[in-house]
C-alpha positions in Angstrom: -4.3 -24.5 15.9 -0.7 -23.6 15.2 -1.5 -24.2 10.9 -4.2 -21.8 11.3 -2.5 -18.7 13.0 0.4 -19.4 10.1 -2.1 -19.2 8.1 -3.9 -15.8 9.1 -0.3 -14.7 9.7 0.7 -15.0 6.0 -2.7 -14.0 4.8 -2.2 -10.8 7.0 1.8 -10.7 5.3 0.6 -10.4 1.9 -2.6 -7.9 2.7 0.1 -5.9 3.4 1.9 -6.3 -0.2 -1.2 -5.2 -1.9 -2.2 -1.8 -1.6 -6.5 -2.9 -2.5 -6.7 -4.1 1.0 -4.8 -1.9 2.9 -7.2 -0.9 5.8 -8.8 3.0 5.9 -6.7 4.7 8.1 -3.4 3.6 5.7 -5.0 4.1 2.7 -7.2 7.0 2.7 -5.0 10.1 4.8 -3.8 11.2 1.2 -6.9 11.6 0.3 -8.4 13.3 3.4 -5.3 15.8 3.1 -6.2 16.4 -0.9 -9.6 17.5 0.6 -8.7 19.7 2.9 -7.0 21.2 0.1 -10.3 21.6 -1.7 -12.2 22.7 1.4 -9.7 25.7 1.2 -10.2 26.3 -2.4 -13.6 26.2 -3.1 -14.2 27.8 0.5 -16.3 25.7 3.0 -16.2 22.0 4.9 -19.1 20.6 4.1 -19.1 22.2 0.4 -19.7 18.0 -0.8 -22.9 17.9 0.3 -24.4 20.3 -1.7 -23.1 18.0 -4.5 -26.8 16.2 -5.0 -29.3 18.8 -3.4 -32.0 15.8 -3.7 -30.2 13.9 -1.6 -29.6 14.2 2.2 -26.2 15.0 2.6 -25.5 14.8 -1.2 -25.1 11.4 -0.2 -22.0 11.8 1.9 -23.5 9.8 5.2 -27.5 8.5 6.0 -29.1 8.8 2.6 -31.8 6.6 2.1 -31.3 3.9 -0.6 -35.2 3.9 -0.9 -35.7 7.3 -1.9 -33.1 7.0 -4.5 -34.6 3.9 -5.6 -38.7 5.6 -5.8 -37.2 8.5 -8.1 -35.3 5.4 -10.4 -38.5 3.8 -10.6 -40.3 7.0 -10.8 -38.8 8.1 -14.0 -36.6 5.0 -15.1 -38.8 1.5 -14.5 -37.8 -0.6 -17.2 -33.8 0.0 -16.0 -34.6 -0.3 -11.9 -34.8 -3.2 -10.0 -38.2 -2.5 -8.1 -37.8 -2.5 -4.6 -40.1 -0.8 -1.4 -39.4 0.0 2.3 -40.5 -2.7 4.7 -42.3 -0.9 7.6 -43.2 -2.1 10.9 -42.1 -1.4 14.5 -42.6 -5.3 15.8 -41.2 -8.7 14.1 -45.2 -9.6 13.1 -45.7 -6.2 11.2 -42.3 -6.3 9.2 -43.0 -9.7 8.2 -46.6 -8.7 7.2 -45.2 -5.5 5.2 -42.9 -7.9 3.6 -45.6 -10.0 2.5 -47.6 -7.3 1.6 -44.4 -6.3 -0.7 -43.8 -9.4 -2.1 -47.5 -10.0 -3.0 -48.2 -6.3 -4.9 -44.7 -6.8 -6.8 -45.1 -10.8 -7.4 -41.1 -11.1 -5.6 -40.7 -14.9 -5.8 -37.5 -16.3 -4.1 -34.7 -15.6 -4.4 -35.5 -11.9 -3.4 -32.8 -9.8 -2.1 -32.8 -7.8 1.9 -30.6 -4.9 2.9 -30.2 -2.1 5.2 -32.0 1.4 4.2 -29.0 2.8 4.8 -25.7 1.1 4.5 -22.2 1.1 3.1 -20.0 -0.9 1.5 -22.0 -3.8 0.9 -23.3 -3.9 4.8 -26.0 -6.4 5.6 -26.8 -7.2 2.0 -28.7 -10.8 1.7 -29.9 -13.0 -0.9 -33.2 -14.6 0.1 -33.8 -18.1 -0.5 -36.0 -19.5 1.8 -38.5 -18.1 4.4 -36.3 -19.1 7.6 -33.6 -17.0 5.5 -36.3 -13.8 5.5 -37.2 -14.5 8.9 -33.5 -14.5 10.4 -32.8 -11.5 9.2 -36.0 -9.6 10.3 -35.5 -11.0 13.9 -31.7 -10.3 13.6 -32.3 -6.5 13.2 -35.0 -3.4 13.8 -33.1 -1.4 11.2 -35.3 0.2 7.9 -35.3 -2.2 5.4 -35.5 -2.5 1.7 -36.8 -6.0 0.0 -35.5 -5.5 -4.0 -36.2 -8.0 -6.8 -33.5 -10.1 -7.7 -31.8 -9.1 -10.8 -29.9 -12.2 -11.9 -27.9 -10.7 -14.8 -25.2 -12.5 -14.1 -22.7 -9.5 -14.8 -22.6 -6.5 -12.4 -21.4 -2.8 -13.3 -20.5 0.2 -10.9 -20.9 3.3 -12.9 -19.3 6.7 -12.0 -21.2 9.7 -13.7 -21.4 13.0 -13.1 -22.7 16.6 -14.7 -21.9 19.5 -13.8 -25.2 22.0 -13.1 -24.3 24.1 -15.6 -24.0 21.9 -18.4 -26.8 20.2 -20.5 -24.6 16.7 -20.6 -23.8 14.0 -18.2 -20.9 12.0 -18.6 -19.4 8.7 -17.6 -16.2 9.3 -15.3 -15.4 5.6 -14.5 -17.1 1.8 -15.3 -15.9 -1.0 -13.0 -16.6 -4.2 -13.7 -17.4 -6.9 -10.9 -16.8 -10.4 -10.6 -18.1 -13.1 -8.3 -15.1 -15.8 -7.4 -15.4 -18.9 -7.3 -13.9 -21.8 -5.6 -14.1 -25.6 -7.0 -14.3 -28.8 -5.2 -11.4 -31.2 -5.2 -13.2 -34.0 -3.3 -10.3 -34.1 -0.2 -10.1 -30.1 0.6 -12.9 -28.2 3.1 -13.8 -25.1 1.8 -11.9 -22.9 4.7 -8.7 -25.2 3.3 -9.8 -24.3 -0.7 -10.4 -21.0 0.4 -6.5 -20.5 1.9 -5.3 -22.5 -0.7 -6.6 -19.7 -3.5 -3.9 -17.1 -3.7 -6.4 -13.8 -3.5 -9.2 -15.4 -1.3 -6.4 -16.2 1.5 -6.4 -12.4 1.4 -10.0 -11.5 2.5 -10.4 -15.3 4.4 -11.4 -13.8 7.1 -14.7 -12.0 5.3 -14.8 -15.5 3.8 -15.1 -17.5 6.7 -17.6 -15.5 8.7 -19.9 -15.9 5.6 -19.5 -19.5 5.3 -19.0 -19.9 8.9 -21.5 -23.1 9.1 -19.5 -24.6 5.8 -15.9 -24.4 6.6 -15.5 -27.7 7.4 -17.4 -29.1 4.4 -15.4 -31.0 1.8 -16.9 -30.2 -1.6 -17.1 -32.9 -4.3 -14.3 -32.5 -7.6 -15.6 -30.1 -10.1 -18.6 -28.7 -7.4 -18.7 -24.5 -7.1 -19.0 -22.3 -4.6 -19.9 -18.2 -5.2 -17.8 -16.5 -2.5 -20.2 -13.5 -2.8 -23.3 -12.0 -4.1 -23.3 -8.6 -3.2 -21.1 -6.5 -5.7 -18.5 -5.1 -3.3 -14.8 -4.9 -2.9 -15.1 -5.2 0.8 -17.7 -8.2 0.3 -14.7 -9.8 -1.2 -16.3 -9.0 -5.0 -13.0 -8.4 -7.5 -12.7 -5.6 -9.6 -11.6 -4.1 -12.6 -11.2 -1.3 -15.0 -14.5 -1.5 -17.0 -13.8 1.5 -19.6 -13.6 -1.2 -21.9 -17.2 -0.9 -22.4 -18.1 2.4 -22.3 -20.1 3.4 -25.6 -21.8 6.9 -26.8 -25.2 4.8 -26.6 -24.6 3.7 -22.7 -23.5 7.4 -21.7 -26.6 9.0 -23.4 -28.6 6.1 -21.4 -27.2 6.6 -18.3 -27.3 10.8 -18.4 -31.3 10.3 -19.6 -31.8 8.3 -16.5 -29.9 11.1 -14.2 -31.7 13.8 -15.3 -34.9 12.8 -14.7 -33.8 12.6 -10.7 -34.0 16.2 -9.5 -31.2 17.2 -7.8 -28.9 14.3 -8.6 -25.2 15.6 -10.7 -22.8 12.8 -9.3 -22.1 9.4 -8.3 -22.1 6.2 -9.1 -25.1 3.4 -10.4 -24.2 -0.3 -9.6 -26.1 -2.5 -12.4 -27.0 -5.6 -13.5 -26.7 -6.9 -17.2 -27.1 -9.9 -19.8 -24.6 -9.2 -22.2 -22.4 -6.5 -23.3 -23.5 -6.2 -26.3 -26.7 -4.9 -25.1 -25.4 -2.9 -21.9 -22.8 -1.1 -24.9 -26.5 -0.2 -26.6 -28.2 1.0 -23.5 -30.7 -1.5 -23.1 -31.5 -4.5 -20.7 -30.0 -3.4 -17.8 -31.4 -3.0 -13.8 -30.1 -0.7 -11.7 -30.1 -1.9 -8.0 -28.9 1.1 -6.2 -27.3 4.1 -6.7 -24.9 6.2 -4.5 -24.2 9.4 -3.9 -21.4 11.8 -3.5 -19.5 10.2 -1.1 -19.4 6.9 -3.3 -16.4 5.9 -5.5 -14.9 5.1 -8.7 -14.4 1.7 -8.0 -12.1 0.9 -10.8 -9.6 2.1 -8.5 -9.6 -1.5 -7.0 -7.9 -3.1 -10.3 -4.7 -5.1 -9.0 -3.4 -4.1 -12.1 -3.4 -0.2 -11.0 -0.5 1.7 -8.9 -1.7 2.7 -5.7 -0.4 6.2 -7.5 -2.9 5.6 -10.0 -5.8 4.8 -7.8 -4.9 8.5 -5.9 -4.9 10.2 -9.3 -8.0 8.7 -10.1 -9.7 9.5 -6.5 -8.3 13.3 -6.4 -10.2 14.1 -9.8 -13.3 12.3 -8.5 -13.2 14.2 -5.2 -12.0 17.8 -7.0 -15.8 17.1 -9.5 -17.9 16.6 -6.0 -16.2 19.7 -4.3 -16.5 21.5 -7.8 -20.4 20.5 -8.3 -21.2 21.4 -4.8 -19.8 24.7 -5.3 -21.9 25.5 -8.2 -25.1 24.3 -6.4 -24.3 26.3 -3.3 -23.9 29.0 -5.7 -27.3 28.1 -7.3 -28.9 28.8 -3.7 -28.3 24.8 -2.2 -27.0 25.0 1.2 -25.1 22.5 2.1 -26.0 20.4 4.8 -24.7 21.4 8.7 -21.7 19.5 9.8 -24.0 18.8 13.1 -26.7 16.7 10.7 -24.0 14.8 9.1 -22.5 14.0 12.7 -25.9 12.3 13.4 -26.5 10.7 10.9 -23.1 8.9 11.0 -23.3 8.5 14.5 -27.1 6.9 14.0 -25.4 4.4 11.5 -22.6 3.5 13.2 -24.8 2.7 16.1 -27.5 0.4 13.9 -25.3 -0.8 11.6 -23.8 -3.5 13.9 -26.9 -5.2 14.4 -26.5 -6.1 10.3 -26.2 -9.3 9.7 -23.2 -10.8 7.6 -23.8 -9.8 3.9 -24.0 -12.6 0.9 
């Protein structure tokens, strides 16, 4: 018992040396004060969610991942992963809708499960097997989206924006995403591997409550273990500067793709790819969800940046959503009331913890 609380004690220690995982309330009051800046000058609170007038709030808080994802497939099929709201009030009917699903869009496992609404990464699942599929519809009543599985294997986060005055989108960010992994050595269990790694003793804790019932399991030399499937920095994903593969071909792409969403200027697509060479051309790519205003330009997370850097980075992002909102609100959007955003954050904080664990 005493090894263990050393351990989370270190693991807590060197959190602290490394400004990615600092938690909200250290990291963010720059940025909160920066936008109270821009509340002043571009004259109004809630200014940010006239940002994307087709989406509630401009995506600040309770958007609906399914109504992003029927415009996507609406306009852009080939490059969205399909995907439908389950609906049902009892445990029988969502199952049935989700068979219904599965049947009309020929979902095979694995098939992916997550909240209608989330953040972050919340409550996202990779379905394997039916008892998986039935564990989570039991677990919560929330609105759910069933996706198809985009295998890729590589994963994007893609910052655009374009202002509603302009004819252009552009690309304001690209982050890349990888998956770690952890090999067997035949005498360690995977809690031990997972202390023993020097950045996955930082997030153990998000580690072990996914692998909860496999802590104790000793894997064989050379055998793997994905620490995470869903593609976020609080799921325990790792980041990094993706510019690298911006092209003139993948901006025109992605600003064809937003401008057939009406009412959409900024925020950012998370992606799945084959290869590069084909994501730098535009092609062969799925989009599995997109986010709003209130999303971010995830690059930030880079070890390799300055935390001085990541504010830079997050004070142009917010200054372009406080700028487009501005010009909508001017175009005749009004912004949503500060009393509809309170709801709806309230609404999710309240059905959000009945998610289960995400993948």
């Amino acid at each position: 018992m005493k090894n263990n609380d050393s351990s989370r004690v270190a693991s807590l220690l060197a959190r602290w040396q490394h400004w990615e995982f600092w938690p909200a309330w250290m990291f963010y009051p720059p940025v909160a004060l920066y936008c109270l800046w821009l509340m002043i000058k571009y004259r109004g609170i809630s200014v940010p969610t006239a940002a994307n007038p087709g989406i509630f709030s401009g995506g600040i808080v309770g958007e609906s991942k399914m109504a992003t994802l029927q415009d996507l497939m609406a306009g852009s099929l080939e490059y969205t992963a399909e995907a439908a709201l389950i609906g049902g009030e009892t445990f029988a009917a969502r199952s049935e809708s989700l068979a219904q699903h599965r049947a009309r869009l020929g979902l095979s496992f694995p098939f992916i499960l997550k909240p209608d609404v989330g953040q972050r990464g919340a409550g996202v699942k990779l379905i394997r097997t039916p008892a998986q599929a039935e564990a989570y519809l039991r677990q919560t009543s929330a609105p759910l989206v069933v996706q198809r599985y985009a295998p890729g294997p590589h994963e994007l986060g893609i910052f655009y924006y374009r202002f509603p005055s302009e004819t252009r989108g552009r690309i304001f960010a690209i982050t890349e995403k990888i998956f770690p992994v952890l090999i067997g050595d035949g005498k360690s269990t995977l809690a031990e591997l997972i202390q023993k790694d020097a950045r996955a003793k930082l997030i153990a804790k998000t580690y072990l409550q996914r692998f909860a019932a496999r802590r104790d399991e000793i894997l064989p030399p050379g055998e793997s273990v994905k620490l995470v499937e869903a593609g976020n920095h609080a799921q325990g994903c790792v980041f990094r500067d993706g510019m690298r593969l911006h092209s003139p071909a993948l901006e025109r792409r992605i600003d064809e793709i937003s401008q057939k969403l009406q009412g959409f200027f900024i925020g950012r697509y998370d992606l799945r790819f084959r290869n590069e060479d084909e994501l730098r051309a535009g092609n062969h790519f799925q989009i599995i969800e997109l986010n709003g205003a209130a999303s971010e330009a995830t690059s930030i997370y880079d070890a390799r940046n300055s935390v001085g850097s990541a504010y830079r980075t997050l004070f142009a992002q917010w200054e372009l959503v406080f700028a487009i909102g501005a010009q909508n609100r001017d175009r005749g959007f009004a912004p949503a009331s500060l009393a509809s955003v309170w709801k709806k954050w309230r609404e999710y904080a309240r059905i959000s913890a009945t998610y289960p664990a995400a993948d």
